[in-house]
Every structure is written in structure tokens, then in C-alpha cells.
C-alpha positions as CSV (number, residue, x, y, z in Angstrom):
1,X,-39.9,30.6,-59.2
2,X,-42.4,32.9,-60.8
3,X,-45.4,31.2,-58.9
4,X,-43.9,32.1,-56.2
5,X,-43.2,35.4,-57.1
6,X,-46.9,35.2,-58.5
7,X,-47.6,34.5,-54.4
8,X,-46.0,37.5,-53.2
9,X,-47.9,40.0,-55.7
10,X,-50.9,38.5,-54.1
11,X,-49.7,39.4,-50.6
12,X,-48.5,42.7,-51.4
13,X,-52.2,43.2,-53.4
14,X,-53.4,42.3,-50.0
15,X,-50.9,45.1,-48.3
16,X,-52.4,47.5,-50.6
17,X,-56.2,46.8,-49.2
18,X,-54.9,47.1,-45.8
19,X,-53.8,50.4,-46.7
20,X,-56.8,51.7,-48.0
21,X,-58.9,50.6,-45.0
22,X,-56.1,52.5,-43.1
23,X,-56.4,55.6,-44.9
24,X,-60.3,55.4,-44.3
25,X,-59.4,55.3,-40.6
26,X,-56.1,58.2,-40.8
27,X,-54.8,59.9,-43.7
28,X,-51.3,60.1,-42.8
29,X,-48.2,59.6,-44.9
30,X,-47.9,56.1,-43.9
31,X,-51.4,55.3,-44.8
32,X,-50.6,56.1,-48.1
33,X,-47.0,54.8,-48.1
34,X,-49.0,51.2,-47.4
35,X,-51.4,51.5,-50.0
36,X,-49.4,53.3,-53.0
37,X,-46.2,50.6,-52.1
38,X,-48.0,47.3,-51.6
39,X,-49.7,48.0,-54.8
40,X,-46.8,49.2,-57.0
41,X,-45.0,45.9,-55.5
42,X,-47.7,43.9,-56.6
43,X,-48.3,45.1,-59.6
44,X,-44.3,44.2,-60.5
45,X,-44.2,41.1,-58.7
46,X,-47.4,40.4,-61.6
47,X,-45.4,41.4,-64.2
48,X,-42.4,39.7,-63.8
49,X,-44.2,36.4,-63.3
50,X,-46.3,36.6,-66.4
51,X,-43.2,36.6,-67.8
52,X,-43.5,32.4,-67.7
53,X,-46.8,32.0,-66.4
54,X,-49.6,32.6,-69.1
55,X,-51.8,36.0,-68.5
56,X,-54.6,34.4,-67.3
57,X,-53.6,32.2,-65.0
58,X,-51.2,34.7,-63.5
59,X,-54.5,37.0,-63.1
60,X,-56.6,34.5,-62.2
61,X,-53.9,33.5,-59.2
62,X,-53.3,37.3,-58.2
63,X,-56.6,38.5,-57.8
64,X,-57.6,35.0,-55.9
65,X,-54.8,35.6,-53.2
66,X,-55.6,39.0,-53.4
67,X,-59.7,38.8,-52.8
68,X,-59.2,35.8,-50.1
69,X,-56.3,37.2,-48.2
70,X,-58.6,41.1,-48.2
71,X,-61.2,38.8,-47.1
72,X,-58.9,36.8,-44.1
73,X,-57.8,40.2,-43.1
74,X,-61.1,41.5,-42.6
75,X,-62.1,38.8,-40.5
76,X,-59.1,38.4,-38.3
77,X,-58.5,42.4,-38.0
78,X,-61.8,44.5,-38.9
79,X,-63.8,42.2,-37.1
80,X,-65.8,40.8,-40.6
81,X,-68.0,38.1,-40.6
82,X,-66.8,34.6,-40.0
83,X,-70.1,33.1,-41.2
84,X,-69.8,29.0,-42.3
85,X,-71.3,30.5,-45.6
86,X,-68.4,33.1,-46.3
87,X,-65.6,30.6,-45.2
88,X,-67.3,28.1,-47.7
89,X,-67.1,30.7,-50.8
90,X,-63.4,32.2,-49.9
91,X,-62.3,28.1,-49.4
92,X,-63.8,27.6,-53.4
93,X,-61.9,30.5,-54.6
94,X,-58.7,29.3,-53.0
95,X,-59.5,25.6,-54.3
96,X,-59.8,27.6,-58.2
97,X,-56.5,29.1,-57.4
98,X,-54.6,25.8,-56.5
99,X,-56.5,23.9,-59.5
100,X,-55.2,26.7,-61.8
101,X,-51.7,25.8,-60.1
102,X,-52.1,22.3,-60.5
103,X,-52.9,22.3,-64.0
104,X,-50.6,24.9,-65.4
């Protein structure tokens, strides 16, 4: 149960980036609703799992999903580079992420 409440911290870390390239585009109170939400969920979704997982793993996982979902979203949305090169590093920091899961 807590890795995958460990998962969902990383998505809503990812929420929270969303909502800071939104509030570069409009500063509205939904910008910042996205941004200040998805990062207080995350960062309590982190806590409770480090409540079984061990802090650096739990870290380690959360700011993998975080920096390769931020990077997904770039591509897919913000029009970000799909280069092989970038695929190939964001596909080794996923592979970290799973062979801290695997050995944990």
C-alpha cells in the first residue's frame, strides 16, 4: 500500500509542475489552486508512505516519478523535445526507480 501511495505523491508532484508552467502562462486562481494543491498532496502522500518505506528510497521514488512524469508532460503538452537522447536518460531514471522497488 504505501508504494502505491508513494506513486500518487509522484503524480500529484507532477500536478504541481503543471501548475507552475500554468501560472507562467495565466495567473489566475486556478493556476495557483493546481500548483499549491498538487504539491501539498504530494508532499502528504510522501509522508505517509515513508511511514513503511525507508527515507531514501521513498525520495529517491518521488522525485524519479516526479522529474520523468514533468519531463513526459513537457513533451506530450509543451511541445519539448522527443530527442532518442532525452528518451534514453528519462528511460534510466525510471529503470533506477523500479530497481529501488525491486530491491526494497
Amino acid at each position: 500500500m504505501a508504494w502505491l501511495i508513494l506513486i500518487l505523491a509522484g503524480f500529484c508532484e507532477v500536478i504541481g509542475v503543471a501548475g507552475i508552467s500554468r501560472i507562467n502562462k495565466q495567473r489566475d486562481w486556478k493556476s495557483f489552486a493546481l500548483l499549491f494543491g498538487g504539491f501539498i498532496l504530494s508532499f502528504l502522500f510522501l509522508s505517509i508512505a515513508m511511514k513503511s518505506l525507508s527515507m531514501g528510497t521513498a525520495y529517491a521514488v518521488w522525485t524519479g516519478i516526479g522529474t520523468v512524469g514533468s519531463a513526459l508532460l513537457g513533451m506530450l503538452f509543451y511541445g519539448e523535445s522527443r530527442e532518442w537522447k532525452r528518451i534514453l536518460f528519462i528511460a534510466m531514471v525510471l529503470s533506477a526507480a523500479v530497481g529501488l522497488k525491486l530491491i526494497s
